[in-house]
C-alpha positions as CSV (number, residue, x, y, z in Angstrom):
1,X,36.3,95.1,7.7
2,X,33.4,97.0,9.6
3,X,33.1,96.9,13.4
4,X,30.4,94.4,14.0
5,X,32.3,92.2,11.6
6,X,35.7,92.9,13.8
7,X,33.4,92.0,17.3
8,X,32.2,89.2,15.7
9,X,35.2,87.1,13.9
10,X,37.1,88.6,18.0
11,X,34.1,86.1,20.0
12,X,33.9,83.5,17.6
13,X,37.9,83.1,18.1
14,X,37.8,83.3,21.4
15,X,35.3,80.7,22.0
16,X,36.4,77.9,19.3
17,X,39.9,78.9,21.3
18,X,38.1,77.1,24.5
19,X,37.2,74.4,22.2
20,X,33.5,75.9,22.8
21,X,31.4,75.5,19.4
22,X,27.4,76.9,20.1
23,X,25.7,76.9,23.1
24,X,24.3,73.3,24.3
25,X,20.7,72.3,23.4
26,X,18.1,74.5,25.5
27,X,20.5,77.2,25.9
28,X,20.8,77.5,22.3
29,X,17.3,77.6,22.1
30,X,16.8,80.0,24.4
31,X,19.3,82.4,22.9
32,X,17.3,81.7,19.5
33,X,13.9,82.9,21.5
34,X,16.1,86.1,22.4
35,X,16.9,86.9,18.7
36,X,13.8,86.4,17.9
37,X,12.4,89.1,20.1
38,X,14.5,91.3,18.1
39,X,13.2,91.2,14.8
40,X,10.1,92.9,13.2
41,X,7.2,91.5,12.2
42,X,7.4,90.8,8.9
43,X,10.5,89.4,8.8
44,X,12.2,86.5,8.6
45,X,13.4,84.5,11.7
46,X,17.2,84.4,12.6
47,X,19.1,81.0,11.4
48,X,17.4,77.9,13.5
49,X,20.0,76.1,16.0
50,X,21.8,72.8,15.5
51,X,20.0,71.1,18.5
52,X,17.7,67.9,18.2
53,X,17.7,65.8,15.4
54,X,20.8,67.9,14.3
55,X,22.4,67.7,17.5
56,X,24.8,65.1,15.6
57,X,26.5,68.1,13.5
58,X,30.1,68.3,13.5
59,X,31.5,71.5,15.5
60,X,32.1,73.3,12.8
61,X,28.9,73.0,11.2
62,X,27.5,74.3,15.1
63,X,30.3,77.1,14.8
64,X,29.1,78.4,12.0
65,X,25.5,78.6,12.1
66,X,26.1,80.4,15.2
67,X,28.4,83.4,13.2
68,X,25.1,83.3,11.0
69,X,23.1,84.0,14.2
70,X,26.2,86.8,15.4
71,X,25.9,88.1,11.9
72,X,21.7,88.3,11.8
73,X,22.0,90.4,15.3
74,X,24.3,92.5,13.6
75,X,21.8,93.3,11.1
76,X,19.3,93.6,13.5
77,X,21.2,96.0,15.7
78,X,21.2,93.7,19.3
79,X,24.6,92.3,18.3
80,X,26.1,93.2,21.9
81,X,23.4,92.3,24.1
82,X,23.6,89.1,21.5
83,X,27.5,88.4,22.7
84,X,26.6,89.8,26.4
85,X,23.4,86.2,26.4
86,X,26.3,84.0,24.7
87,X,29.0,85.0,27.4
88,X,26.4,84.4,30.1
89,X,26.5,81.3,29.3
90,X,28.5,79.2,31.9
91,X,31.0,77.1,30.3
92,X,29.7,73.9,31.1
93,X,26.3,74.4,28.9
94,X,28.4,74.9,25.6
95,X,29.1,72.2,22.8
96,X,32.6,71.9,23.2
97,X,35.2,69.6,20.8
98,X,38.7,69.2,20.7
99,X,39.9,71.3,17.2
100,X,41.2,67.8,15.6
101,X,37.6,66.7,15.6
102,X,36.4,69.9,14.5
103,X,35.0,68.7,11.5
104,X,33.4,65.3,12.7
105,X,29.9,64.8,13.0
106,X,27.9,62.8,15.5
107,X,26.4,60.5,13.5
């Protein structure tokens, strides 16, 4: 298992141990906008977040769209300032579910 792979699965633990799933609407956006500075032109744009009309996603689905995010700043070498936004992120401003539900959607 490589090292960004290791820091990755580590925050991604962490957080779904607080019950936390993705960051909550606009801050997901805005941490979208800050991966997108980070990519070159000609490329395409890190995974979209589960905000708006798919606001209604189960935790899980949330969860893992934000390891694909993790995994794209990886590739695009800004994967710690990437996990320094996230942890900026006051508690309050996160998606957050109990683990039974984990799996439930919203709709």
């Amino acid at each position: 298992m490589n090292h960004n792979r290791i820091k990755i699965e580590f925050f991604l633990n962490e957080i779904k141990g607080e019950g936390k799933s993705s960051p909550a609407g606009m801050y997901w956006n805005d941490f979208f906008l800050f991966l997108k500075k980070h990519k070159s032109h000609n490329e395409p744009d890190p995974p979209v977040p589960l905000i708006l009309a798919a606001s209604g996603e189960s935790d899980a689905s949330k969860h893992f769209r934000l390891s694909e995010q993790l995994y794209w700043a990886a590739d695009h070498n800004c994967l710690d300032e990437a996990i320094k936004f996230l942890k900026n992120i006051s508690s309050e401003k996160w998606n957050k579910g109990a683990l039974e539900d984990w799996n439930k959607s919203n709709y």
